[in-house]
C-alpha positions as CSV (number, residue, x, y, z in Angstrom):
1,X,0.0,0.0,0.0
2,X,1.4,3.4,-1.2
3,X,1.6,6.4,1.6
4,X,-1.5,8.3,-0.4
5,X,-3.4,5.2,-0.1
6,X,-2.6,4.9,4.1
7,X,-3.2,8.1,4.5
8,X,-6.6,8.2,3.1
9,X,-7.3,5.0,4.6
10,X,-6.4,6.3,8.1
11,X,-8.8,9.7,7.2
12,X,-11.8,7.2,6.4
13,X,-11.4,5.7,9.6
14,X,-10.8,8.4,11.6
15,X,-13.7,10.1,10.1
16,X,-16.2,7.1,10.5
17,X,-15.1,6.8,14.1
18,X,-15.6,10.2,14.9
19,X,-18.7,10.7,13.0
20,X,-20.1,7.6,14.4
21,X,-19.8,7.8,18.2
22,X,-20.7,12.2,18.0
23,X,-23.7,11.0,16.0
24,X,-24.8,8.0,18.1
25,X,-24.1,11.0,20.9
26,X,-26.0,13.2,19.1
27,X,-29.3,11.3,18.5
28,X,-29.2,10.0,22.6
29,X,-28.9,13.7,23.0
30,X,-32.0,15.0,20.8
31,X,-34.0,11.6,22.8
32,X,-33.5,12.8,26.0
33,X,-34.9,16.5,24.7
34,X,-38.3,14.5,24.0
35,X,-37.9,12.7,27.4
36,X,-37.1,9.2,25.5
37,X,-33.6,8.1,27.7
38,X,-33.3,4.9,25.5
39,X,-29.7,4.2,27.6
40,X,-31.0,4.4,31.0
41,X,-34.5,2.9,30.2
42,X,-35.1,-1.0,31.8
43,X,-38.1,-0.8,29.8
44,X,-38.8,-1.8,26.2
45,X,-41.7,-0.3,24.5
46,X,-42.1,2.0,21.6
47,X,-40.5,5.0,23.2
48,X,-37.3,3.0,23.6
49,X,-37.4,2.0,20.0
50,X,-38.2,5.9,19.0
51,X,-35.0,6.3,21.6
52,X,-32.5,3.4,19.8
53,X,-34.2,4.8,16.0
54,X,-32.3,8.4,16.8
55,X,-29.4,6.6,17.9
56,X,-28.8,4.6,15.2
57,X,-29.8,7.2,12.6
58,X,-27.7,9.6,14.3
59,X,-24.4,7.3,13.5
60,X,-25.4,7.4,9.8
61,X,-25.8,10.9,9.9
62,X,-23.1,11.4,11.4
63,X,-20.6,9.4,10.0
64,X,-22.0,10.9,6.7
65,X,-21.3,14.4,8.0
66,X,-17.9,13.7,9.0
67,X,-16.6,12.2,6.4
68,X,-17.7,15.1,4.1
69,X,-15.5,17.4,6.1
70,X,-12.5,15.4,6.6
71,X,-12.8,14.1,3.0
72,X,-13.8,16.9,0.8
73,X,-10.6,18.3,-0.2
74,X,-8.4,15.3,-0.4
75,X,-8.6,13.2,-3.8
């Protein structure tokens, strides 16, 4: 593997990693504004789902988000 090629492989993951936990932090975040605390919930019902839904959507998101601005410059 040539150094351009480790060094954008080291951006993508570095960008995926970031982008996915701040989004998956993100999404708990904008739950608990609509009182849905999926994490500290013992309960399972469809406000938890709701809860793990913004979660999950907010790792795509993101991940998405992140990589756009670590990636947009370098070819």
């Amino acid at each position: 593997m040539s150094q351009p090629d480790f060094d954008r492989a080291m951006r993508e993951g570095l960008a995926d990693a970031i982008g996915f936990v701040a989004g998956a932090l993100a999404g708990w975040w904008l739950g608990r504004q609509f009182g849905i605390d999926f994490i500290a919930s013992p309960e399972w019902n469809a406000r938890q789902i709701i809860g793990l839904l913004l979660i999950v959507a907010g790792c795509g998101v993101g991940r998405a988000v992140a990589r756009r601005l670590m990636l947009k410059d370098k070819a």
